[in-house]
N, C-alpha and C positions, 0 to 999 in steps of 0.2 A: 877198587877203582871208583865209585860212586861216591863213598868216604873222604875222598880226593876230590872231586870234582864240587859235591854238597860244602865241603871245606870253602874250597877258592871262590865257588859262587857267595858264600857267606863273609869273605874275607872283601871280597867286592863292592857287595853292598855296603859295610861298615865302613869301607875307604870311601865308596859316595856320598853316604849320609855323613860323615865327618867335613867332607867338602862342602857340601851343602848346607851344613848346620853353622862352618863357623862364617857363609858367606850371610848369612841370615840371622845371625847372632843366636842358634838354640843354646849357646854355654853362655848369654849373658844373663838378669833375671827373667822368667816367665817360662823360658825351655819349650815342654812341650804344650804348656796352653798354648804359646803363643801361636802354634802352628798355623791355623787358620788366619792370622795376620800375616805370615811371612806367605803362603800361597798368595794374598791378594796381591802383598808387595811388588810379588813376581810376575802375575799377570799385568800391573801395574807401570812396572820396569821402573821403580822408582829404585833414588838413590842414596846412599848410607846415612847422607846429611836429612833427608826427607822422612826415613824409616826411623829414625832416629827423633826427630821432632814430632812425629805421631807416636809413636810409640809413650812419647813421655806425655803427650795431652790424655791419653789413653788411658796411661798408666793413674795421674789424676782422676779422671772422672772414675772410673773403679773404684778407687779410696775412696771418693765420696758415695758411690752405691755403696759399697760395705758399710757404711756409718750410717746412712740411711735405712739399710736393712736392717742394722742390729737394732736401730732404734725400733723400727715396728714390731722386732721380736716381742721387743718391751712392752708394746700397746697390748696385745693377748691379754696378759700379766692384770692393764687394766678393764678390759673387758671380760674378762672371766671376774674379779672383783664384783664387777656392776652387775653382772649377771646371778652372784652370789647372794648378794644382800637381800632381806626380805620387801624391799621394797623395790622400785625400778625409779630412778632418776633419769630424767630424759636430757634435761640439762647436761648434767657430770657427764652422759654418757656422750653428749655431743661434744661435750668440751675435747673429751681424749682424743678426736681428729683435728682438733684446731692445729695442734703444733705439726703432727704429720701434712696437713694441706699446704703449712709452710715448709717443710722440709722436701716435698713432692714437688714446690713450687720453684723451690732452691735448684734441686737436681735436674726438670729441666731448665732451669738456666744455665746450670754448668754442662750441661750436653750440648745444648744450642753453642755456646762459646766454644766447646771441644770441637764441632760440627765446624764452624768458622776457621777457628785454626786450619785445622785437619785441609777444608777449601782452599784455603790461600797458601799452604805447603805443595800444594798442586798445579801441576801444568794444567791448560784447558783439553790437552787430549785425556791427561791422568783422571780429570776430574769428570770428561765424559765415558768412561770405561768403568770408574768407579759406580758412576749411576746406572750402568748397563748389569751392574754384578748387583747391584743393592737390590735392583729393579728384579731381578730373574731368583735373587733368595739364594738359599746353598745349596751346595752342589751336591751335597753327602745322597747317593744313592736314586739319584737323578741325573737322567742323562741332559745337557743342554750345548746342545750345537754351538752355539756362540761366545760360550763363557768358557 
């Protein structure tokens, strides 16, 4: 009997979260990172067309974190070099941040832009709820009354 019942409660679930997933797109790309986008979507009450336009400025500025990042992998690479040699260059070793301050400078600029979008894909109640969520941080293992 348990066997039965542990079955159908599990057979429930899977019939929700398929409900749920494909209202929220988890079978498009992202799955389940996206989760945490699709929770706010929903306290949000935003719309296919709206999810859909952040999601893609989103999905840009990522790209460009990843490119960013691997590049500084790269800088290690030169700071272990400089810190190698028997001498210390003070110069060569300042140069190695030059391109990174641009590349730091690049990314946020493309967040600021993502950040715009993202505002003008919003209603003015979407966009005071969103700063009600941004403002209180996440919710993982914290209770918060309002969010």
């Amino acid at each position: 009997m348990f066997g039965f019942i542990f079955g159908a409660a599990c057979v429930a679930g899977l019939a929700f979260m398929a409900s749920h997933g494909r209202r929220h797109g988890f079978r498009r790309r992202g799955g389940f990172r996206r989760w945490g986008l699709y929770s706010v979507f929903e306290r949000l009450d935003t719309t296919p067309a709206q999810e859909k336009a952040i999601l893609n400025v989103i999905d840009a500025l990522r790209d460009k974190a990843r490119t960013f990042a691997s590049d500084v992998r790269g800088a290690r690479r030169d700071v272990a070099s400089a810190m190698r040699g028997d001498g210390f260059d003070e110069r060569g070793f300042a140069a190695i941040f030059d391109g990174h301050i641009g590349a730091v400078e690049a990314l946020r600029d493309e967040f600021a832009k993502s950040a715009s979008v993202i505002h003008e894909t919003l209603t003015d109640a979407q966009r005071r709820r969103l700063a009600e969520i941004i403002e209180s941080g996440p919710r993982w293992g914290r209770h918060y009354g309002h969010c």
